[in-house]
N, C-alpha and C positions, 0 to 999 in steps of 0.2 A: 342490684349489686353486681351489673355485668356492664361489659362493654362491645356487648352485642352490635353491629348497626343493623342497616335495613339490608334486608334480602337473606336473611340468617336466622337459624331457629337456634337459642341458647340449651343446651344438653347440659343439665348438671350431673356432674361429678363427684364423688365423696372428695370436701375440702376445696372443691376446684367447679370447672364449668372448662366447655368448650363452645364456641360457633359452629355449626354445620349452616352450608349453604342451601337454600334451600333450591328445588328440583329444578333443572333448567339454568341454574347459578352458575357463574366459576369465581374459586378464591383468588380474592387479591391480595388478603392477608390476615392474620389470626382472627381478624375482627370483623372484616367483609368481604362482599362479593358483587359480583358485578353480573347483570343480563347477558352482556358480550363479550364475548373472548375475541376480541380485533387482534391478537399477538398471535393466539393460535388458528385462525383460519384466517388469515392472510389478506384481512382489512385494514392493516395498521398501515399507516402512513411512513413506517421506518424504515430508513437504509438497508441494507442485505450485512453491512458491519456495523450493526446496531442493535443494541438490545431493549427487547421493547418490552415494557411493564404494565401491565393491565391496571385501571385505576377505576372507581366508581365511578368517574367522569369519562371515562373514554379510556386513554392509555397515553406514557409517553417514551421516546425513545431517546436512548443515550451510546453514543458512540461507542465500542469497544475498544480495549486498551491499544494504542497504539495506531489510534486512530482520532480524529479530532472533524467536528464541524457542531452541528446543532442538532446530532439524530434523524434528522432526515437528509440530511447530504452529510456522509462522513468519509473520508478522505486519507488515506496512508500518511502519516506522520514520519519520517527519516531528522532524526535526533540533531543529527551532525551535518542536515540537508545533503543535495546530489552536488559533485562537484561536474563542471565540463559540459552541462546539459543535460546531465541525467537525470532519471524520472523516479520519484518515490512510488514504488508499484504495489509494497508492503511495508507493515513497519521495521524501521530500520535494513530495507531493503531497496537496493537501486537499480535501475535497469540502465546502462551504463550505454550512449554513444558509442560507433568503432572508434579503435583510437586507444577505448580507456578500459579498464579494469577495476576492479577492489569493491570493498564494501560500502563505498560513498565515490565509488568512482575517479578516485584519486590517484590512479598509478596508471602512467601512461605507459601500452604496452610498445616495447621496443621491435616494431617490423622487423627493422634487420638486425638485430642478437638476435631473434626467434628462429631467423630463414627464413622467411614470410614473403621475402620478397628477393626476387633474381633482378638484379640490375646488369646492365649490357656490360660486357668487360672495359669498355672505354669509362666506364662510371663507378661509382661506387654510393652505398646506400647510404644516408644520413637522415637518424631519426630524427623527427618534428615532435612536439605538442602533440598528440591526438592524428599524427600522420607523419609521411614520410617522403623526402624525393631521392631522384640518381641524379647525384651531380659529376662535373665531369673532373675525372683525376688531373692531375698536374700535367700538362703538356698538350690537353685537349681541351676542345670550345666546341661549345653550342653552336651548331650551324644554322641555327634563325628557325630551327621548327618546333623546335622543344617536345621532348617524349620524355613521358613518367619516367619509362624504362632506361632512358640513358643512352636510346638508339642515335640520337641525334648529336653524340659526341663525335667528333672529330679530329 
């Protein structure tokens, strides 16, 4: 009248019963136990963001939240993905190209509103997408060498 399995000695209880494992065992749950502990000495075949479950059979592993694959490759999951090129590094976290900013990399930082950038006085700064050049003010031209800086206004 128990649901003992193998590797377990049944202890009764007043009204009840317990499993204990028997010497050399480790639990895998109220009912059984397993020869190898592969989760805790570090023979399991699972990811570093994966939780691994010790099973009569061996063991298996399952992604942590926020994380997605098949337990042995699990991989940062970003909800709202990276915009711009950016890399899902954690969950709901993005490692952002220069250029971008925010929490999916969606805010293009403005170089010149920041001061980020000195443009030559013949230029002035105009933010890009993810970058920025010095083009040249009204009354002056590119003299055929083109500098980031705006040096080559004339």
């Amino acid at each position: 009248m128990h649901y003992c399995q193998a590797n377990t000695v049944c202890v009764n209880l007043p009204g009840s019963y317990r499993c204990d494992c028997l010497p050399g065992y480790t639990r895998v749950d109220d009912f059984s136990c397993t020869e190898h502990d592969e989760c805790g000495n570090g023979q399991s075949s699972c990811d570093e963001n994966s939780i691994c479950t010790n099973s009569v059979e061996g063991h298996s592993c399952t992604c942590k939240p926020g994380y997605v694959g098949n337990g042995t490759v699990c991989r940062a999951f970003c909800e709202e993905g990276c915009r711009y090129g950016g890399t899902c590094v954690a969950p709901n976290k993005c490692a952002c190209p220069p250029g971008f900013t925010g929490d999916h990399c969606e805010k293009d930082i403005d170089e010149c509103a920041e001061g980020i950038i000195q443009c030559h006085n013949h230029s002035r700064c105009a933010n890009l997408p993810g970058w920025y050049h010095c083009e040249c003010r009204s009354g002056f031209h590119d003299n055929g060498t083109y500098s980031i800086t705006g040096e080559s206004c004339v």
